[in-house]
LOBA-941930 format. One record per residue (C-alpha): residue number from 1; residue in one letter; x, y, z. Coordinates in steps of 0.001 Angstrom, whole numbers, plus 500000, padded with zeros to 6 digits. Layout:
LOBA-941930
[NUM; 'a'; [X; Y; Z]];
...
END
This chain:
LOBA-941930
[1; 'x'; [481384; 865594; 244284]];
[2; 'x'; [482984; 867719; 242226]];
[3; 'x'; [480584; 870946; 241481]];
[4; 'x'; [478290; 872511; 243589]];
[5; 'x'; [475439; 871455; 242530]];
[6; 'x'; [476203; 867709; 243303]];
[7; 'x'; [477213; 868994; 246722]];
[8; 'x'; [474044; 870757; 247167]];
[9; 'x'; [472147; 867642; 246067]];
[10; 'x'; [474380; 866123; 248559]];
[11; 'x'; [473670; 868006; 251250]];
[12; 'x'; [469846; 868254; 250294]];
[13; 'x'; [469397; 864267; 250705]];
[14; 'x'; [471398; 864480; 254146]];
[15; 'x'; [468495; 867207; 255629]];
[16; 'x'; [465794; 865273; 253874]];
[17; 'x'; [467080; 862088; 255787]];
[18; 'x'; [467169; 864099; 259286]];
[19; 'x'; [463666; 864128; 258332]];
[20; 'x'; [463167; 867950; 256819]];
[21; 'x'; [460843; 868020; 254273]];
[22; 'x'; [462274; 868176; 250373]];
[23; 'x'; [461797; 871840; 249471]];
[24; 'x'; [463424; 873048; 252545]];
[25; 'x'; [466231; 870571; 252706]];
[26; 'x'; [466782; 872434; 248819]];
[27; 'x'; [466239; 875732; 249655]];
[28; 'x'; [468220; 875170; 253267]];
[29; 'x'; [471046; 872990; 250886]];
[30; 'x'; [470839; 875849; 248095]];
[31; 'x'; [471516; 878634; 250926]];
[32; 'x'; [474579; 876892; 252111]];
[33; 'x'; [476479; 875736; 249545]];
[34; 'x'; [475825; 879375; 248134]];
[35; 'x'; [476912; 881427; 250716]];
[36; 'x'; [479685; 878712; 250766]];
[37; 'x'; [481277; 879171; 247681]];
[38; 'x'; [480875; 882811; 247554]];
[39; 'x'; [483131; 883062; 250231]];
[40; 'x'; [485282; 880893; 248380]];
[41; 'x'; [485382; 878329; 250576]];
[42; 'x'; [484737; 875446; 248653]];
[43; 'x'; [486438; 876219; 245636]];
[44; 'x'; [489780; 876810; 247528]];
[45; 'x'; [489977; 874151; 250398]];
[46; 'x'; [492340; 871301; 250683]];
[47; 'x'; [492659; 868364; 253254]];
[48; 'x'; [495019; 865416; 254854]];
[49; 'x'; [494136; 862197; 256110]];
[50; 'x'; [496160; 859751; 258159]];
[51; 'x'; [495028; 856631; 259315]];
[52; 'x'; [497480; 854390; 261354]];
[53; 'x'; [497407; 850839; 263124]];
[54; 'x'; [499604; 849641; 265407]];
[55; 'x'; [500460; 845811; 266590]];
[56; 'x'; [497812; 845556; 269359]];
[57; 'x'; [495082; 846395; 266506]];
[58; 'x'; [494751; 850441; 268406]];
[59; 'x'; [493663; 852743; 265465]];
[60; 'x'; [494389; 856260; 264829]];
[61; 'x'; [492282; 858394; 262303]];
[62; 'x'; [493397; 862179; 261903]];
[63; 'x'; [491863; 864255; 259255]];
[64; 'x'; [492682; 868084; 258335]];
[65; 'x'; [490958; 870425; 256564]];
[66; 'x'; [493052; 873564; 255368]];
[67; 'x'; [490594; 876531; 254468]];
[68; 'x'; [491900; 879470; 252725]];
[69; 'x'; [493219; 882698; 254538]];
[70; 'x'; [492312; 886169; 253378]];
[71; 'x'; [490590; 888102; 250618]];
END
């Protein structure tokens, strides 16, 4: 998902499958992903995964997300 509108779209089918009807999941998607990347949020954000296995098959799963500070 690289632009917002795919990430809207995204976002839209997600709500529609928690079982919110289509025009709100859009205008509810729409709303989000707006207010969203006015803030600069999604344009700006970065993240780190690390996923890890040891011998006795234990697994470890840590995932970062680094959101921008200031304006």
């Amino acid at each position: 998902m690289t632009t917002n509108k795919q990430k809207a779209n995204w976002l839209a089918g997600l709500l529609t499958g928690w079982g919110i009807k289509q025009s709100w999941a859009k205008i509810i998607a729409g709303a989000i992903i707006g207010a969203l990347a006015a803030a600069g949020i999604l344009t700006q954000t970065s993240c780190s995964t690390t996923y890890t296995q040891n011998a006795a098959g234990d697994i470890a799963f840590r995932g970062i997300i680094i959101l921008p500070t200031g304006k």
